[in-house]
C-alpha positions as CSV (number, residue, x, y, z in Angstrom):
1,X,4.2,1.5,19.1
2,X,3.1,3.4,21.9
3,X,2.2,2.7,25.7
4,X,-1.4,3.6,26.8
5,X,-2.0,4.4,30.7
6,X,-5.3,3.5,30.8
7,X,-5.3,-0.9,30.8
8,X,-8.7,-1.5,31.5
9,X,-10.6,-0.5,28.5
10,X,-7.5,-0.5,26.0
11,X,-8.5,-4.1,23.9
12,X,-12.4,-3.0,24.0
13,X,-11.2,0.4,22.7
14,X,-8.3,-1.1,20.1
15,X,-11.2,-3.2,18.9
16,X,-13.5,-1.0,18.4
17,X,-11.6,1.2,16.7
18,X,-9.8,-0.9,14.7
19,X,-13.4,-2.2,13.1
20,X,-15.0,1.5,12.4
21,X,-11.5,1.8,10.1
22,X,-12.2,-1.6,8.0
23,X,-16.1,-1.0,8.0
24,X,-14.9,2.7,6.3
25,X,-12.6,0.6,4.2
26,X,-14.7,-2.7,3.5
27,X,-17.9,-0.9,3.4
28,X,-19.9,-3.8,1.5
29,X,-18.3,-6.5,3.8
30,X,-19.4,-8.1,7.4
31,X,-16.7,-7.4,9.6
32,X,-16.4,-9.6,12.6
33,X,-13.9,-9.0,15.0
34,X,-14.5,-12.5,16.7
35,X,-11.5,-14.7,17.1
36,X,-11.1,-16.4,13.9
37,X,-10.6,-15.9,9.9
38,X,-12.9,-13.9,8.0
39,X,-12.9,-13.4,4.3
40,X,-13.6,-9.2,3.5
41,X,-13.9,-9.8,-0.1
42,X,-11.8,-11.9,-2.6
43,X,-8.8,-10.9,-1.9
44,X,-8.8,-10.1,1.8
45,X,-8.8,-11.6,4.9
46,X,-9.2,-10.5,8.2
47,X,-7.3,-12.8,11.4
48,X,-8.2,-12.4,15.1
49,X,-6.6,-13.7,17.8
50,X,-7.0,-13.1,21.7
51,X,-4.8,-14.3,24.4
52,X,-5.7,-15.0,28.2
53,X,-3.6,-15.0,31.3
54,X,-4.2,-17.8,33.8
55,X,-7.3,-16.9,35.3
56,X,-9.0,-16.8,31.9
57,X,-9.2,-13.2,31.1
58,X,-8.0,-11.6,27.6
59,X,-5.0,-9.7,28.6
60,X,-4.3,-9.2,24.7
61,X,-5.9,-8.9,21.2
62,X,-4.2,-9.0,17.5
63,X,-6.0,-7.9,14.6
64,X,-4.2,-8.6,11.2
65,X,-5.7,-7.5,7.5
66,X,-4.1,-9.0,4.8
67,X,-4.7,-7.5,1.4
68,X,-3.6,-10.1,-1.8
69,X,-3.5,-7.3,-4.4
70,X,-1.8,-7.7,-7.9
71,X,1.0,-5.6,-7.1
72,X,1.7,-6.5,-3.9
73,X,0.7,-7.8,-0.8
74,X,0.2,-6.0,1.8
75,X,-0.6,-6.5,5.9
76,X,-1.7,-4.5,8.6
77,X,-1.2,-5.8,12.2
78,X,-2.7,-4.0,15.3
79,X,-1.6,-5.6,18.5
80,X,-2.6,-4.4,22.1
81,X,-1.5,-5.9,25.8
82,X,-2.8,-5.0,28.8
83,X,-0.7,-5.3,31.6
84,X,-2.2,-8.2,33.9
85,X,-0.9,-5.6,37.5
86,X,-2.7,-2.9,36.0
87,X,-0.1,-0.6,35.3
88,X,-1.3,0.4,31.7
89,X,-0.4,-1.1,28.6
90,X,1.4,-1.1,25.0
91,X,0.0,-1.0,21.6
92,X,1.9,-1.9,18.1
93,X,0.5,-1.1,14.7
94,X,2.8,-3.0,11.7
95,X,2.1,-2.1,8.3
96,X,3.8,-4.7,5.9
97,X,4.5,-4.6,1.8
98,X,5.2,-7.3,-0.2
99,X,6.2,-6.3,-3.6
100,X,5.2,-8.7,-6.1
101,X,7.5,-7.4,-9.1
102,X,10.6,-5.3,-8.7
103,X,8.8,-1.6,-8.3
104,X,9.8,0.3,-5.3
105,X,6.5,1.0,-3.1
106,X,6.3,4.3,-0.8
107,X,3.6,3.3,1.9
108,X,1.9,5.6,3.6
109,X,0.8,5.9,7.3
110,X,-2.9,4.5,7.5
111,X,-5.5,6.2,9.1
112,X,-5.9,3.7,11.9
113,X,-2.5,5.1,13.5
114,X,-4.2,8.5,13.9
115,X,-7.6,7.4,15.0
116,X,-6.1,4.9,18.1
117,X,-4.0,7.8,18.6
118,X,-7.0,10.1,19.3
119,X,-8.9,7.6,21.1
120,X,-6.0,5.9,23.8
121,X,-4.2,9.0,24.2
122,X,-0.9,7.2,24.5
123,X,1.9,8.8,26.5
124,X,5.8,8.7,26.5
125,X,7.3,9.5,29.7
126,X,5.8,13.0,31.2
127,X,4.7,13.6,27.4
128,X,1.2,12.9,25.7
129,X,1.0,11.6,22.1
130,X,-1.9,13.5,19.9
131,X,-3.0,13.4,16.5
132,X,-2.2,17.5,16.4
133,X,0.6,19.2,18.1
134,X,-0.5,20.3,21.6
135,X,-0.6,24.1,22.0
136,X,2.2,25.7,24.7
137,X,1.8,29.5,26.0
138,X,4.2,31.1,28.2
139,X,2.8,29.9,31.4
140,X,3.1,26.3,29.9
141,X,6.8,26.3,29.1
142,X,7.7,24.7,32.1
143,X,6.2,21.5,31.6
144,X,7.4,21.3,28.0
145,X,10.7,21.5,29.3
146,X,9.9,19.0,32.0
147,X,8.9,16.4,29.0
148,X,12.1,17.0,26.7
149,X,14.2,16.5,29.7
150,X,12.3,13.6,31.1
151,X,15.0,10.7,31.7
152,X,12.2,8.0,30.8
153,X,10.8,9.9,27.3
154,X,11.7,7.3,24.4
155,X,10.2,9.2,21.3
156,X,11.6,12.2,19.7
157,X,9.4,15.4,20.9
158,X,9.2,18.0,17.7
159,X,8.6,21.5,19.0
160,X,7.3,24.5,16.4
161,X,7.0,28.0,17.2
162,X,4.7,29.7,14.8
163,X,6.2,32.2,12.2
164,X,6.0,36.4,13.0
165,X,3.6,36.3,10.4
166,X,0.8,34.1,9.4
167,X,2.1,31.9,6.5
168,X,-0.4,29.5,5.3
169,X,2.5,27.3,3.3
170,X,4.3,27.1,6.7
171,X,1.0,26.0,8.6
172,X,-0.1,23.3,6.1
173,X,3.6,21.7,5.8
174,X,3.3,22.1,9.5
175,X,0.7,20.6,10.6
176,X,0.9,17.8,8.1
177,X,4.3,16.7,9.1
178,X,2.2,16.6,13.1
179,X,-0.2,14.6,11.5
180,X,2.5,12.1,10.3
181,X,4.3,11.4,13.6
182,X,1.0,10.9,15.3
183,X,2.0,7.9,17.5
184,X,5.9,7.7,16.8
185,X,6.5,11.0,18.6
186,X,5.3,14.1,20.8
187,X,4.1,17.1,19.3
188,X,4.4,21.2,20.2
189,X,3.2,24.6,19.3
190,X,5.2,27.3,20.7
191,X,1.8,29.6,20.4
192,X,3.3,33.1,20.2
193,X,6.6,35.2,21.0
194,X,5.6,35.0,24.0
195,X,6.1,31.7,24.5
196,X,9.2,31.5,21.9
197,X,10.8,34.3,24.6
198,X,9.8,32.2,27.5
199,X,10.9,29.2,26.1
200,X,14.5,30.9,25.0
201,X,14.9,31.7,28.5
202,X,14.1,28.5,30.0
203,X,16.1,26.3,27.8
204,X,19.2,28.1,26.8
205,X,20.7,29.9,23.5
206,X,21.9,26.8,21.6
207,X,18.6,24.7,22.3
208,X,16.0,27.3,20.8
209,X,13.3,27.3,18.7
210,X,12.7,30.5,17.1
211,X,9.6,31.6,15.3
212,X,9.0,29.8,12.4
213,X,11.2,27.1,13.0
214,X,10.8,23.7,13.6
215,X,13.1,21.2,16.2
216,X,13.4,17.7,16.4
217,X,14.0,16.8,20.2
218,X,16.0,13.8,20.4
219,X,15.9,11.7,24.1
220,X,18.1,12.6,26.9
221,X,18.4,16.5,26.8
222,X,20.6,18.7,28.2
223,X,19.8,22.5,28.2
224,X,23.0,22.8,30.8
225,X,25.6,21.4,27.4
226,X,25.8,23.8,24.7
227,X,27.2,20.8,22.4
228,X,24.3,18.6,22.7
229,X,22.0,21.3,20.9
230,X,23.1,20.0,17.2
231,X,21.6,16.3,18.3
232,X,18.1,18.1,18.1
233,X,17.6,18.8,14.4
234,X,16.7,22.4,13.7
235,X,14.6,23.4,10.4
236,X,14.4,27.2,9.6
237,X,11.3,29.0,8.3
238,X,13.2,29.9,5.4
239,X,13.3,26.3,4.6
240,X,9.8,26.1,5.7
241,X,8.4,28.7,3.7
242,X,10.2,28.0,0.8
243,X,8.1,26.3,-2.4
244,X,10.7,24.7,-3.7
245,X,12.1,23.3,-0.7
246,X,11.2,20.2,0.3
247,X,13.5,19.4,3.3
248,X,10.3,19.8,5.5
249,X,9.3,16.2,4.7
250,X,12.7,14.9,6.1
251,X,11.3,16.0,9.7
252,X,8.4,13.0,9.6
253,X,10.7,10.5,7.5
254,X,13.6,10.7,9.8
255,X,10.8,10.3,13.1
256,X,9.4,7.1,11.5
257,X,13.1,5.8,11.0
258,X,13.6,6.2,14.5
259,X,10.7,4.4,15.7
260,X,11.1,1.5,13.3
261,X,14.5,1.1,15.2
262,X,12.9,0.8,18.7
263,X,13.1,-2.4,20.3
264,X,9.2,-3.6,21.1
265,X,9.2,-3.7,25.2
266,X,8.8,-6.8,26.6
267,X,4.9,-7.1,26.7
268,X,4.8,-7.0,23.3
269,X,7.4,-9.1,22.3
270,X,6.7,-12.5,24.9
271,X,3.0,-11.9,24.0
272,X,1.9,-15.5,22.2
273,X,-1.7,-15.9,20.9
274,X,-2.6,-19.9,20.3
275,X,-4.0,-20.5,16.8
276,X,-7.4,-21.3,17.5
277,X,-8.4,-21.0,13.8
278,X,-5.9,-24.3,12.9
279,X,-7.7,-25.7,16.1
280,X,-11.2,-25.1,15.2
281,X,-10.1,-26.4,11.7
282,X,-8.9,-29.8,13.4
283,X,-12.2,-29.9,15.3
284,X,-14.6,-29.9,12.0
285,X,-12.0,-32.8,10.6
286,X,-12.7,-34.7,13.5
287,X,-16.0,-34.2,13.5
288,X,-16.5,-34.9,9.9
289,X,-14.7,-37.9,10.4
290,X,-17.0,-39.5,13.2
291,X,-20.0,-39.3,11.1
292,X,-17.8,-40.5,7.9
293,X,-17.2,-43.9,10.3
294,X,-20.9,-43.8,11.7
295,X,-22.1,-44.0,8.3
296,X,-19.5,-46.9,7.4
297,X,-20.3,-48.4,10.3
298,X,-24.3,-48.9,9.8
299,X,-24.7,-51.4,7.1
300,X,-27.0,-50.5,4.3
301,X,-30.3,-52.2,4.3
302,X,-31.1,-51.8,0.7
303,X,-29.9,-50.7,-2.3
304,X,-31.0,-47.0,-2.2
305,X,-30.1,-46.8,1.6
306,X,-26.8,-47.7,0.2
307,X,-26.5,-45.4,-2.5
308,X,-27.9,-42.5,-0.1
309,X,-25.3,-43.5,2.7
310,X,-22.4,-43.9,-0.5
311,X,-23.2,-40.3,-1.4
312,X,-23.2,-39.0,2.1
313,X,-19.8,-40.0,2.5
314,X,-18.5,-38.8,-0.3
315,X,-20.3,-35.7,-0.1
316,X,-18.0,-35.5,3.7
317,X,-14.6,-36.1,2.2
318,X,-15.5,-33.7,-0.4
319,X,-15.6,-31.3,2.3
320,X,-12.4,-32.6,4.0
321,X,-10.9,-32.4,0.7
322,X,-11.8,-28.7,0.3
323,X,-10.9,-27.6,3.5
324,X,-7.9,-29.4,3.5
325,X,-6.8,-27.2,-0.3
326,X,-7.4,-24.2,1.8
327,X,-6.1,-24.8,4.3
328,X,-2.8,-25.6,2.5
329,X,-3.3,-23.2,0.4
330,X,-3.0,-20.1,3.2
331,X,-0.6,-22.1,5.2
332,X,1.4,-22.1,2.1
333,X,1.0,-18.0,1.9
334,X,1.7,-17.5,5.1
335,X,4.9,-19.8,5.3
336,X,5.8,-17.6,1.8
337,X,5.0,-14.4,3.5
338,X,7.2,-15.4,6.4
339,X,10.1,-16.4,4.3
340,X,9.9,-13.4,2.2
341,X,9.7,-11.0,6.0
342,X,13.3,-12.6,7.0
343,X,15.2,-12.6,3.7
344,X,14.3,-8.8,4.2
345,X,15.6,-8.4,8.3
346,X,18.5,-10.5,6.6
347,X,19.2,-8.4,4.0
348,X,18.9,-5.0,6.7
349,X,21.3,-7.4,9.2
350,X,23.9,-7.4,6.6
351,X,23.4,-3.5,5.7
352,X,23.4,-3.0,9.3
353,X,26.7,-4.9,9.5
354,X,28.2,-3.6,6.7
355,X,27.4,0.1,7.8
356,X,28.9,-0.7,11.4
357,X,32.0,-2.2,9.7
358,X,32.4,1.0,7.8
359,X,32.2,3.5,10.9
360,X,34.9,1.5,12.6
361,X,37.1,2.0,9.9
362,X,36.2,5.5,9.1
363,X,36.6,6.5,13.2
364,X,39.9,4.7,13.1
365,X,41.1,6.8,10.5
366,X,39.8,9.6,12.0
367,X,41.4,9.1,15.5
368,X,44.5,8.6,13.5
369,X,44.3,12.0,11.7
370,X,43.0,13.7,15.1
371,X,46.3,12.2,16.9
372,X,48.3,13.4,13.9
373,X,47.1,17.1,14.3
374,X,47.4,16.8,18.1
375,X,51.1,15.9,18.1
376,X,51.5,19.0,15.4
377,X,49.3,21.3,17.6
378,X,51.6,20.7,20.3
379,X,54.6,20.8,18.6
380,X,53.6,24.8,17.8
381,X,52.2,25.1,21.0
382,X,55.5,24.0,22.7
383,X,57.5,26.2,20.2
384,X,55.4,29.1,20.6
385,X,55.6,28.7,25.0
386,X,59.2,28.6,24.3
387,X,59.5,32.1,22.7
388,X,57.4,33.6,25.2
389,X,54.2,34.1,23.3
390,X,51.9,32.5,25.7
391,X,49.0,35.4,24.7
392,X,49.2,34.1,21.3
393,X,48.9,30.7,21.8
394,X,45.6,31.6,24.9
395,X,43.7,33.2,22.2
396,X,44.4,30.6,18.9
397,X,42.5,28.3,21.9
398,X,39.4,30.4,22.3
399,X,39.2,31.6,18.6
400,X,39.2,28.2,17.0
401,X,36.1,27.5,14.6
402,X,33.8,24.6,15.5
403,X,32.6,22.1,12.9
404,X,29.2,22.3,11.3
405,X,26.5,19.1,12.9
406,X,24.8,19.4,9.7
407,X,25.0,19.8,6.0
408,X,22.7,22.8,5.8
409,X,25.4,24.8,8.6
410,X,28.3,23.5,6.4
411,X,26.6,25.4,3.4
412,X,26.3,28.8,5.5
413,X,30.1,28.5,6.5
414,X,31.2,28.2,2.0
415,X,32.3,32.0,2.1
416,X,35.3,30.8,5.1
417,X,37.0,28.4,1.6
418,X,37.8,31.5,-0.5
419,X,39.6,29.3,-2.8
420,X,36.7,27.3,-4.0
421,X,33.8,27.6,-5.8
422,X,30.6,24.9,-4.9
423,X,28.3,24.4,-7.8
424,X,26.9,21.2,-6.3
425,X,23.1,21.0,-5.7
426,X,22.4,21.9,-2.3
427,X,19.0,20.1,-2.0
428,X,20.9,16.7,-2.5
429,X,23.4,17.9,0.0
430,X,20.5,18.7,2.7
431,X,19.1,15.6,2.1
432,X,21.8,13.9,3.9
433,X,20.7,15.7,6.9
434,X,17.9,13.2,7.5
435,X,20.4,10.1,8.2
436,X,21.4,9.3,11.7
437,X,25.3,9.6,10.6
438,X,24.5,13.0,8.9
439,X,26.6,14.7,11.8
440,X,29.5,12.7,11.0
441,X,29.3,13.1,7.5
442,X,28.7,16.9,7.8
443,X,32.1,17.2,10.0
444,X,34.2,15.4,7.6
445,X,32.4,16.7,4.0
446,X,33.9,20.2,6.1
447,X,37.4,18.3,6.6
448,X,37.2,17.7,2.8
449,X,36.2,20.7,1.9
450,X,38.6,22.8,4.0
451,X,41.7,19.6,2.5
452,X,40.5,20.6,-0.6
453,X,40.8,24.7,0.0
454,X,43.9,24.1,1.6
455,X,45.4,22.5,-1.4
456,X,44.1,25.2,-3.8
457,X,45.9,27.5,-2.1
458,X,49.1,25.5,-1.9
459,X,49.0,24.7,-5.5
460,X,48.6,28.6,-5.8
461,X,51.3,29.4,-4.1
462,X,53.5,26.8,-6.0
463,X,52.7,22.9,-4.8
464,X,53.3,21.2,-7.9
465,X,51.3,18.3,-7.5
466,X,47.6,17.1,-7.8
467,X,45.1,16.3,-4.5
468,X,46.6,13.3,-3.9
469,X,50.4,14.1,-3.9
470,X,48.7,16.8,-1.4
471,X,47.3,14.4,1.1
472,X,50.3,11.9,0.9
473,X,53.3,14.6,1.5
474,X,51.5,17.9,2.4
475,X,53.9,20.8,2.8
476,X,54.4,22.7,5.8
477,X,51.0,24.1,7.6
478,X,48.9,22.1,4.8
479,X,45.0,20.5,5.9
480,X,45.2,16.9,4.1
481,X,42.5,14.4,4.2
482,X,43.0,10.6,5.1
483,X,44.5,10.0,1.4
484,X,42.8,6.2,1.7
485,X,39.5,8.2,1.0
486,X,40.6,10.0,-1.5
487,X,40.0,9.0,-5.2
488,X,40.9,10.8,-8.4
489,X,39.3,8.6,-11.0
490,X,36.4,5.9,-11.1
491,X,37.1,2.5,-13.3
492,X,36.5,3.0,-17.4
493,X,33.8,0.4,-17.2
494,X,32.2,2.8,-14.8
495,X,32.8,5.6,-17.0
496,X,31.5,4.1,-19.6
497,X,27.8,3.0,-18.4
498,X,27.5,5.7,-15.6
499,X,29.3,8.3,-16.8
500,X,26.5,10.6,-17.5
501,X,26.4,10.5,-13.5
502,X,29.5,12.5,-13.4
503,X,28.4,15.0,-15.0
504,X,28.2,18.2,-12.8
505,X,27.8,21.9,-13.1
506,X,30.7,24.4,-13.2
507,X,31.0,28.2,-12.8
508,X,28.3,29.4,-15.2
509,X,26.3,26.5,-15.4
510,X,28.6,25.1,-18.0
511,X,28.4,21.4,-16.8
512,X,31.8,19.1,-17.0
513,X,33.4,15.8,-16.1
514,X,34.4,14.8,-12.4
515,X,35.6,11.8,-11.4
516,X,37.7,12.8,-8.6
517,X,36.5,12.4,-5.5
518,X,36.6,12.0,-1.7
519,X,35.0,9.4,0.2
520,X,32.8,10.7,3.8
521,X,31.9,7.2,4.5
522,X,33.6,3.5,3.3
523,X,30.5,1.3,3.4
524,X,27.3,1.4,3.7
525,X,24.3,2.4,1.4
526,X,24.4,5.9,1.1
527,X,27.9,6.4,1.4
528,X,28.5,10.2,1.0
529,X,31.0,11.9,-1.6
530,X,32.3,15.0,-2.8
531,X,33.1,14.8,-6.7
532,X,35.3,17.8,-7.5
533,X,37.1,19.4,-10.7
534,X,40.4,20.6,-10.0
535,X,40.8,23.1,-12.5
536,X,43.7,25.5,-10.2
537,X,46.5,25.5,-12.8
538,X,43.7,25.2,-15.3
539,X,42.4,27.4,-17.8
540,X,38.7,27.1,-18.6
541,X,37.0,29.8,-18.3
542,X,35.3,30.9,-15.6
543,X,37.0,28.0,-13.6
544,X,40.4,29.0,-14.3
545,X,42.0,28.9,-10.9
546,X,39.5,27.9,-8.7
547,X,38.8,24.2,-7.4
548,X,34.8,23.8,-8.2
549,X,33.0,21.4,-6.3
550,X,30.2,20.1,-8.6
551,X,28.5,16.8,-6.3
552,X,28.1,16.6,-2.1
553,X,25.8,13.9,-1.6
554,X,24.9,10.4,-1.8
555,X,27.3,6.9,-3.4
556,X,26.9,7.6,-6.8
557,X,26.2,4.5,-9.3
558,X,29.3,2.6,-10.2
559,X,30.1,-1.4,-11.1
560,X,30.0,-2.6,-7.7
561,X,26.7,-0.8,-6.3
562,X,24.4,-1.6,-9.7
């Protein structure tokens, strides 16, 4: 959804627009665009509805296609409002899948999006939507920076600065992740290092976008606050450039995520269209009707006359009869398709629930850990004042390491956790970057990791126990991790049908076993872990002696999640 500045030709225009797109699909059918249903075929149909303020004029326009395919269903809605004070309006494009057998669909953004994107030229704030990302030069930096820190910008703004060197990978992956925001966010083309430089200068170190690389500009920001920079996902042209790597597509995925989560402003939402198409319906029945009685009512003069006037009627509650099955018929679609819509914002609601449940618990273990290492830091703090080594304690302050916002810094920072080696696939890792928790999972998959180096070196050095016995009595200047999320086997009836799972690679590519694990989130679907071999004391190999972490990424399968 989108607001559009210019009201007075926006339903003409939505119309318009939204026919050339099912002419190009239907091209055999007559599309009307009159109020009403209209059959595009067998299996489509085509709704219009129109609604009018009190002084008669249209002040909105819904167009729905409904496509009754044997796979699924599926249903694209266009709605448009005009505001009736003339301060522009709003337009909404739903697109709709109803799955009619257990296979997982991946739809695709339609055309349409793009084309009433080109022809409205919607706006977000200070920002204009466009179909391809709007070119900035040095002179233009300014206003970019106006629009990211616009206070009333809704949509993410994704700025790219084109690469040193002319990459046509990089330019094809970019310009068809512009393509697919069209409409759910602003697009920019940082056009040379010019630009890049000016741009650098204007909006600080940490919020950058360097040449070849691609930022996701959240709402709300703030050049002035180094720590809001890791809000605004960055994507490096190595990523960009890279064949294998398909991170790229996360940019577009994790944009449409956040539109779908956008409440619809109010002009959308109160809009209600009367069903004129169950009215006009009601009319024919009670027109059909009065002549059905006009017929019973003249008595028949003859034999003939009567058998004439006998097959009249019938041949009008025929009709009635027929309209009436159809009309059944799609009220009983549409009552199915409506059923079918909320079991599915049920079945979100709960995930939604559940997922909220699980970050309460998982911040109020975190606040008790963080009070925990506060009390200690000021315990040595306090010690340290005492013996007069003030110095000391000024620059363990200013030296301290920060914690990595995302899963691809947390990979950079593996040489820092000398004592263990991370087999795991990365690409599954990065993939967590794309979900709105992935800062929080990236900060505690570090606090695991650096539990987990902490306790290699303690068992090293002579700790006797395993992980666990680590996190529930760690010795003196140990890192433990909440020991609640801390697992070191799965069930046997997990083992057993999802064992192959588990399987994970070791130094050398030798894959092995792991079932221990710790837990970056309680609930929810994705539910991060870390499956890890702790092989310290061990002696296999290559392994012997280090802790190898074979798995970072999403809830494995196990006898509750099946």
């Amino acid at each position: 959804m989108f607001a559009v500045p210019d009201a007075e030709t926006l339903l003409d225009t939505a119309r318009w627009v939204s026919g050339a797109w099912l002419k190009k699909k239907f091209p055999h059918a007559a599309v009307q665009l009159g109020t009403g249903q209209h059959a595009l075929g067998d299996s489509s149909l085509l709704l219009t509805q129109a609604a009018y303020d009190d002084g008669g004029a249209e002040y909105a326009t819904r167009i729905q296609l409904r496509e009754d395919k044997l796979e699924a269903t599926w249903r694209t809605t266009v709605t448009a409002v005009r505001s009736t004070t003339g301060d522009g309006g709003s337009v909404s494009i739903d697109l709709e899948c109803f799955p009619n057998s257990t296979q997982t669909f991946r739809t695709s953004k339609p055309n349409l999006i793009r084309d009433l994107v080109g022809e409205l030229k919607p706006c977000d704030g200070v920002s204009r939507l466009s179909v391809n990302a709007l070119r900035v030069t040095h002179d233009r930096v300014d206003s970019l920076l106006d629009v990211l820190c616009d206070p009333q910008r809704e949509m993410p703004t994704v700025v790219a600065a084109r690469p040193m060197q002319r990459d046509p990978l990089w330019s094809e992956r970019v310009a068809g992740t512009m393509r697919q925001i069209a409409g759910d966010a602003s697009a920019y083309l940082l056009w040379d290092l010019a630009a890049v430089d000016a741009f650098r200068e204007a909006i600080g170190h940490e919020h950058r976008v360097g040449p070849g690389a691609v930022r996701t500009f959240l709402p709300l920001v703030d050049p002035a606050w180094a720590s809001d920079a890791p809000r605004h996902r960055l994507l490096g042209p190595a990523r960009l450039t890279d064949p294998a790597d398909q991170t790229w597509r996360g940019v577009a995925r994790r944009v449409q995520m956040l539109a779908l989560e956008r409440p619809l402003p109010c002009r959308l939402s109160a809009v209600a269209f009367p069903d004129r198409v169950a009215e006009q319906h009601r009319q024919e029945r009670r027109e059909s009707m009065d002549k059905a009685r006009l017929l019973t009512a003249v008595p028949a003069q003859r034999v003939g006359g009567y058998d004439e006037k006998l097959h009249a009627e019938v041949s009008l509650l025929n009709g009635l009869l027929e309209q009436a099955d159809k009309e059944l018929s799609e009220y009983g679609r549409t009552v199915d398709l409506a059923e079918r819509a909320n079991a599915s914002m049920q079945e979100q609601l709960q995930a939604v629930i559940a997922e909220r449940d699980g970050e309460i618990e998982d911040h109020l273990t975190t606040l008790d850990a963080l009070q925990q290492a506060r009390a200690e830091a000021d315990r040595f703090r306090l010690l340290l004042l005492r013996q007069g080594r003030s110095a000391e304690v000024a620059e363990a302050a200013e030296s301290l390491p920060g914690i990595p916002s995302s899963f691809e810094e947390l990979w950079e920072r593996l040489e820092e956790l000398e004592h263990l080696a991370v087999t795991a696939d990365r690409r599954v890792a990065f993939g967590l970057d794309e979900h709105p928790m992935s800062r929080t999972w990236a900060a505690k998959g570090w606090t695991a990791l650096v539990s987990l180096n902490s306790y290699a070196a303690a068992a090293l050095g002579g700790f006797n126990g395993g992980f666990y016995q680590f996190c529930m009595a760690p010795p003196a200047g140990a890192k433990p991790y909440p020991v609640k999320q801390v697992a070191m086997a799965e069930s046997a009836s997990t083992m057993e049908q999802y064992g192959h799972e588990r399987m994970f690679p070791t130094i050398g590519g030798v894959r092995a076993e792991m079932q221990a694990h710790v837990k970056l989130a309680t609930r929810g679907r994705i539910a991060p872990r870390v499956y890890f071999l702790d092989d310290v004391k061990g002696t296999r190999g290559g392994s012997a002696g280090r802790l190898v972490v074979g798995y970072v990424g999403p809830h494995l399968t196990n006898m509750m999640t099946n």
